[in-house]
Structures are given as C-alpha cells and as structure tokens.
MARDOLO-553391 format. One line per 10 residues: for each residue x, y, z of C-alpha. Coordinates in steps of 0.25 Angstrom, whole numbers. Example, Ala and Ser with C-alpha at 12.3 -4.5 7.8 and 13.67 -1.06 7.14 Angstrom:
49,-18,31  55,-4,29
This chain:
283,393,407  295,394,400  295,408,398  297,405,416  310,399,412  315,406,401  329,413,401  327,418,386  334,432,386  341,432,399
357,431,401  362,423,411  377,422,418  382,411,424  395,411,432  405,400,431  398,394,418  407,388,410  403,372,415  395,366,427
384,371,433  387,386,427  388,379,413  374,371,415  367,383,421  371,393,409  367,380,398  352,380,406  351,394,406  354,396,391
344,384,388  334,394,396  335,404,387  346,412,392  360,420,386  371,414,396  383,421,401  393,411,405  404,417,417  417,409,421
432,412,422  437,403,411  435,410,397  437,396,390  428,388,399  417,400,396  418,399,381  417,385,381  403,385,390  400,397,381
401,389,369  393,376,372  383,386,376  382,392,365  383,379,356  371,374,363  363,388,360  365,397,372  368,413,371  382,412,379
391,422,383  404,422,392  409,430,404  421,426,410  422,433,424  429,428,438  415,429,448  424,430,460  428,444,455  420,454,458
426,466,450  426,454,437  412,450,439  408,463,441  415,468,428  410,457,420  395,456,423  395,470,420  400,470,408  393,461,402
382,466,406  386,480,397  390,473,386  380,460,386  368,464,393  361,458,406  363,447,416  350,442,418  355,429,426  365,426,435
370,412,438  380,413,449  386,398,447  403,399,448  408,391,460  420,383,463  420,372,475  433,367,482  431,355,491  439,355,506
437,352,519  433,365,525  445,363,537  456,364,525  450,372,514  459,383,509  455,398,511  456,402,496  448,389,492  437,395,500
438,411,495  439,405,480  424,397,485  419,410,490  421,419,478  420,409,468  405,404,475  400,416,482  407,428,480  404,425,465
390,426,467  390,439,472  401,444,463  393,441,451  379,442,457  382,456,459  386,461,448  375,455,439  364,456,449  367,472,448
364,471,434  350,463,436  348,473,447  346,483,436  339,477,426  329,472,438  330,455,435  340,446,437  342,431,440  355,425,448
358,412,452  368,407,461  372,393,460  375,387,475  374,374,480  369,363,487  381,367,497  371,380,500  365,372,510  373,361,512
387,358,516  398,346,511  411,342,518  423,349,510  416,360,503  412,370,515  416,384,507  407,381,496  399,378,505  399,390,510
399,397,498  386,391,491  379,394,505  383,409,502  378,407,489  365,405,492  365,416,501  370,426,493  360,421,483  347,425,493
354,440,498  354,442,481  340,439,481  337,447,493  343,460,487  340,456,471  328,452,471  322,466,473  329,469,460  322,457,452
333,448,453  331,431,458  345,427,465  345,410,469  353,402,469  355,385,463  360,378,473  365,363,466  367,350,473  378,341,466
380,342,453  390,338,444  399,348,439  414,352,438  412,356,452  408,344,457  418,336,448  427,330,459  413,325,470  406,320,454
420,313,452  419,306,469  411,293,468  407,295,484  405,308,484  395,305,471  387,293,480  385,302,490  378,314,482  369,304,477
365,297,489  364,312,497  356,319,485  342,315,483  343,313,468  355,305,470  364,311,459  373,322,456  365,334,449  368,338,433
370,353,431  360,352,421  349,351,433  354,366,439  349,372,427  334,373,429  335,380,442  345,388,436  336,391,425  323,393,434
331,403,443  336,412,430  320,414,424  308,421,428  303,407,435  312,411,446  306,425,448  302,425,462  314,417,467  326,422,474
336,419,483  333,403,481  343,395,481  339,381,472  344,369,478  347,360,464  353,348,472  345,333,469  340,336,485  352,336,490
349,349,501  334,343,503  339,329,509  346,324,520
C-alpha cells in the first residue's frame, strides 16, 4: 500500500512555491518521496524555501520564471527539461487575489487576476504537459478553490478565474488523458495563509467562517497536502478531470 502513494523517483514542480500553500505542497511532496522543483519570481524568497527544504532532507532545485509569460515559461520548462531531466508532476498553485466590489474594480486589477490565475495554468500546463505527452505519463494539479463553485461579495474576478480553473482543468483531461496523463484540480476552503492574511487578521469575518463551515475552523495548509499527494501517485490512476473540494464542508452545506 505504500508503494500506491510513493513519489520515490519522480520530480515534481510547483509554481509560486516559495511560502503558503505552494510551499506546504512541495514540503508534502518531498516527504512522499519526491525531487521538488520550486518556481516563483523572487530569487531570494526561492533560495530561502530552497534551503529549509533542503535542511529538512529534501532533493530541492529552483526555477525562477514569470508564468504569465508564455515565451519565459515556455523557455524555462524546456530548458530544464535538457539540462535536468523530466517533469513528471505539475502543480499549477501561483495565484494572487485583490478584493473590490465588482462595480468599482479597476480593469488592470482584473487582467493581472486572469493571467496570474488562469492564463498561468495554461502557460505552464502546456509547455510541460508537451514533454509528458512524449514520455506517455504525467500528473498535473491545479489548485482552485472553494470559489469554483461558490461566489463572495467583493471578489467576483477571482471568482471567475478559479471557475475557469476548473474547467480548463476537465478540457486537459479530456485531450491528455489518451496520452497517459491524470489532470485535477484541489480546490481549498479557507485556509490560512499570506493570502488570506487581511480576512485571518478580521475578527467578524473569522466568526463568520466558523459558524458557516462545518468544522468550524480555518483550514491549516498542512491538511492540502494529502490530496495533493494522493493526486501526484499511482493511487490516482483512473482519475481525471476531478476537482477535490479540501474545504471543512463548506460547499456541502447551506
């Protein structure tokens, strides 16, 4: 049975993995027995990751790349691929939020949400899921969100952008799976990370979480990694185009 779970020789990349959820899910991968590839913008924030990774045992490399540019990502992931050898997992997880009511949020707030949130998940989906196509396997993740299937006053572009997540996340699967690849997707409740740093930091907005989520708590990051793990190993071999709702409850109750 855990052979079923074990990432033991596989290389795993995970955007935006320098702290949060990206940073959780690349530690969980490496306890699973996996090389982790660690993407963001910020060399200094990489090599710091890189370095409590590595401190704590983990095979850790770094590739710092934009993933709302095509022609960079496009660049990068092949490049690595030359040089380093294959991608055998993909965890699309780079997001950004910004919080306005939909009547007055700016226009370049809501292109910066669609390129960071969706047209990143195609930018890098792409140019790795060619390289899996060839070698016939592959395992990519997209981290969406509760907000997939529910909406929120003040956040309507996101929103909208983890809705198309989970989308693109089924039309991967529908023309990838033929090539031995599994595309799904985590969709997380609320957790508590720098994202969420300003509703953690609101006492009101807190109570209402609690009382709204069956668990009756703010979710630690920590709890993402087990379906995160699950999704990257040959347990999830007939699975594809799912999209895991790791929420408390919070989508299954009124």
């Amino acid at each position: 049975m855990s052979d079923l779970f074990s990432l033991s020789g596989k290389r795993a990349l995970v955007t935006g993995s320098s702290q949060g959820i990206g940073f959780a899910l690349a530690r969980g991968l490496a306890e699973a027995g996996a090389d982790i590839v660690l993407n963001g913008r910020d060399a200094a924030k990489l090599e710091a990751a890189a370095a409590t990774l590595t401190g704590e045992g983990a095979n850790v490399t770094t590739l710092a790349f934009d993933v709302t540019d095509h022609d960079a990502v496009r660049d990068a992931v092949d490049g690595f691929e030359t040089a380093t050898g294959g991608i055998d997992i993909l965890v699309n997880n780079a997001g950004m939020q910004h919080r306005t009511a939909l009547e007055d949020f700016p226009a370049d707030a809501f292109e910066r949400l669609l390129q960071t949130n969706i047209a990143s998940v195609f930018h890098v989906g792409q140019a790795v899921a060619r390289h899996m196509i060839g070698r016939g396997a592959g395992k990519i993740i997209n981290i969406a969100s509760v907000q997939t299937a529910l909406a929120r006053p003040g956040i309507a572009p996101y929103t909208a952008t983890k809705g198309a997540v989970g989308n693109l996340t089924k039309g991967m699967a529908t023309d990838w799976a033929k090539h031995g690849l599994q595309c799904n997707a985590i969709a997380p409740g609320y957790f508590d990370t720098p994202l969420n740093a300003a509703l953690v930091a609101d006492p009101e907005f807190s109570a209402w979480l609690e009382k709204r989520t069956p668990a009756g708590r703010w979710g630690n990051v920590e709890e993402l990694v087990g379906a995160c793990v699950f999704l990257s190993s040959a347990a999830s071999s007939f699975v594809n185009g799912h999209t895991l709702f790791v929420d408390g409850g919070i989508t299954a109750s009124l």
